[in-house]
C-alpha positions in Angstrom: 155.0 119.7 15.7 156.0 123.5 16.7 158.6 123.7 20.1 155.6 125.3 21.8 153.2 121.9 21.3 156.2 119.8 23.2 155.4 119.5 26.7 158.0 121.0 29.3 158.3 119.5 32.8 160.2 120.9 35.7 161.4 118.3 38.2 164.1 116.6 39.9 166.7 114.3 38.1 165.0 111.1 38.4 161.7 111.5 37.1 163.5 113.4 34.4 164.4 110.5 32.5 161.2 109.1 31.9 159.5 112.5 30.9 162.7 112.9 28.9 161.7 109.3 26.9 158.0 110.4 26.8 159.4 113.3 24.3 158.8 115.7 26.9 161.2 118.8 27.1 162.4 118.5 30.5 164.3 121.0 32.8 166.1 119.6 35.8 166.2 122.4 38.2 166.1 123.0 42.5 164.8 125.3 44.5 167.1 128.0 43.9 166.2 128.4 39.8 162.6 127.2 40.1 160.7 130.8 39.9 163.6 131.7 36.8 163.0 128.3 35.2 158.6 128.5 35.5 158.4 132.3 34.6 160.9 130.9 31.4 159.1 128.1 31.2 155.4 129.6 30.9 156.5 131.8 27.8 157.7 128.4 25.4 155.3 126.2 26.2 151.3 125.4 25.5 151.6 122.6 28.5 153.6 123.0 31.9 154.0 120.6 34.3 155.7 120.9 37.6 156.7 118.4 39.9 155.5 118.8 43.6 158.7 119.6 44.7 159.4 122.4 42.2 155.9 123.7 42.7 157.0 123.7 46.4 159.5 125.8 45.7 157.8 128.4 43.7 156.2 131.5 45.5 152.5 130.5 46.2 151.0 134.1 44.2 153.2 132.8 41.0 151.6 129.6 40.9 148.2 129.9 41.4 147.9 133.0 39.0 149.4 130.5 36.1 147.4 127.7 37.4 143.9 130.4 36.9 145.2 131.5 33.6 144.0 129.8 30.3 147.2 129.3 28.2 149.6 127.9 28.9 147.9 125.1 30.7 149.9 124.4 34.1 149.5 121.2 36.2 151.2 120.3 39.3 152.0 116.6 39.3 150.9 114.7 42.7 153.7 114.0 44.9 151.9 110.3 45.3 152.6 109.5 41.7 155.9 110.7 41.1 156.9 108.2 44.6 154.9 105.4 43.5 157.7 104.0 41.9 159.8 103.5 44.5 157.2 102.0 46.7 157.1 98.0 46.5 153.8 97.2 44.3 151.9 95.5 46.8 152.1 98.4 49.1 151.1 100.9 46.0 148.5 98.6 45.5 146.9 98.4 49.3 147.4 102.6 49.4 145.3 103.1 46.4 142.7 100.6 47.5 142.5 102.4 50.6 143.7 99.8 52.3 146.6 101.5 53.7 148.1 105.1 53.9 
């Protein structure tokens, strides 16, 4: 497998880990280095995905003319997954069902 067919995911510390054991490459990085660490990012990589926090950070024009573009694919992972693990699973559970926000 070429460096370019690894994944490369751009979020916070914790989530990190468990991209990092998926085989993922992953890039820790705030705020202040997210538009250095995408614009990097986009040119090593056939599969991007940003957390919702760095995607957050990133200037709206940036993102939304890689998320149009056709290579390399760029996905913004939703806030409610990344938090679903440190909800309790019964309350996971009830929010998915509807049952409760």
């Amino acid at each position: 497998m070429s460096e370019r067919e690894v994944p490369v995911v751009l979020t916070d510390r914790l989530p990190a880990i468990g991209w990092q054991l998926a085989g993922a490459r992953v890039q820790v990085v705030g705020a202040a280095q997210a538009a250095d660490a995408f614009a990097a990012a986009l040119a090593t990589t056939n599969l991007l995905l940003v957390s919702a926090a760095v995607a957050a950070a990133l200037p709206a024009p940036l993102l939304a003319a890689a998320r149009r573009g056709t290579a390399p694919l760029v996905l913004v992972l939703d806030e409610a997954l990344e938090s679903a693990a440190a909800r309790p699973a019964a309350r996971h559970a009830r929010g998915v069902l509807g049952v409760e926000a």
